[in-house]
C-alpha positions in Angstrom: 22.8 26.5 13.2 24.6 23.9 15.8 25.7 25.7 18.7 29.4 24.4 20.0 29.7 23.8 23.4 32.7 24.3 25.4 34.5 21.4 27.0 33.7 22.5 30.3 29.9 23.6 30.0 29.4 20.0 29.3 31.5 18.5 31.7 29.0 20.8 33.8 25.7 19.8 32.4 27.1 15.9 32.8 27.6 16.8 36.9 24.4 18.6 36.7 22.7 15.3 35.6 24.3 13.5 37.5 23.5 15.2 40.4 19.5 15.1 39.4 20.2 11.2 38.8 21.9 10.6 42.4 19.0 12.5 43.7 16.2 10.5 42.5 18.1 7.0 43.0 18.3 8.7 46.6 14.7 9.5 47.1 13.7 6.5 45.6 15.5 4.2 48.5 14.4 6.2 51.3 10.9 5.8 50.3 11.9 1.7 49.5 13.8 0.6 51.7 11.2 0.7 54.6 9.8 -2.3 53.1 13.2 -4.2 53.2 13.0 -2.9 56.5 9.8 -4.0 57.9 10.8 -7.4 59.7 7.4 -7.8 61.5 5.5 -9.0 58.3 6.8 -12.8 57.1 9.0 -12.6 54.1 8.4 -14.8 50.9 10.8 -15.3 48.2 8.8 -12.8 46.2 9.0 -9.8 48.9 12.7 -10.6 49.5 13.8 -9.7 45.9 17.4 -9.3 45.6 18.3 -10.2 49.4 16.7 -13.2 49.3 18.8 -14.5 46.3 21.6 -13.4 47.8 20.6 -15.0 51.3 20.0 -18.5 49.2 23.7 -18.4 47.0 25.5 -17.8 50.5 23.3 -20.7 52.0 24.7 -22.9 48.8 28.0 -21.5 48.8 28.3 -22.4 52.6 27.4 -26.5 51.8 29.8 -26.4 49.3 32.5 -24.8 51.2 32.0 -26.9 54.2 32.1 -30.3 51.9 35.3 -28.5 50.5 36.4 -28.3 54.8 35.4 -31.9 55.2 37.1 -33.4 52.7 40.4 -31.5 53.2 40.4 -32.7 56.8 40.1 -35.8 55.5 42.6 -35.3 52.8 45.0 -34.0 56.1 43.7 -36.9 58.4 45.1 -39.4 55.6 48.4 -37.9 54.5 48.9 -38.5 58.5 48.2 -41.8 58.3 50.2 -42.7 55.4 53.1 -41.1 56.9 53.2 -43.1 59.9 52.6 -46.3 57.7 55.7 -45.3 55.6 57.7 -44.9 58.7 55.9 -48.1 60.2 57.4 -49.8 57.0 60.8 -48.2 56.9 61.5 -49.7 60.9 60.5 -52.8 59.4 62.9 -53.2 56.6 65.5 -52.1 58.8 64.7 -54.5 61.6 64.8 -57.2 58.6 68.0 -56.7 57.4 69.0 -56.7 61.1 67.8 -59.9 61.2 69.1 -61.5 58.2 72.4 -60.0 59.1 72.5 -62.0 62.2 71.2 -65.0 61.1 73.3 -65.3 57.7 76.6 -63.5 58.4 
């Protein structure tokens, strides 16, 4: 015969296990993580494990990012320039019709 369980017995056995989970994750680090820690040994891709992927991505993410920076500064440095050919070219035409003005009334 199936025993029914109340609502909150197992919300209880769920924090219970939980609990026991959080526990062993916990113990697990702490007996881990000295090896992550241990900086006088040389580190190879295979010791570094997750860190070193995530050490390599940033590395790649920051080329790309500073090509992105280099060619916005060039994108700003040429916007400049075009504006002052534009207004180069606008003094130009005016000084034209200036002078067509003068010499054909």
């Amino acid at each position: 015969m199936s025993k029914k369980h109340h609502p909150k017995d197992i919300e209880q056995l769920l924090t219970d296990q939980t609990a026991v989970i959080l526990e062993a994750v916990d113990q697990h680090l702490a007996t881990n993580t000295s090896d992550w820690i241990d900086a006088s040994r040389p580190r190879t891709d295979e010791s570094m494990g997750w860190s070193g992927k995530v050490d390599k991505v940033i590395n790649q993410l920051d080329a790309v990012l500073k090509k992105s920076e280099d060619h916005r500064e060039e994108d700003v440095s040429g916007a400049e320039q075009l504006r002052r050919h534009d207004d180069q070219l606008q003094d130009h035409a005016v000084r034209i019709k200036k002078l067509e003005t003068i010499h054909h009334p």
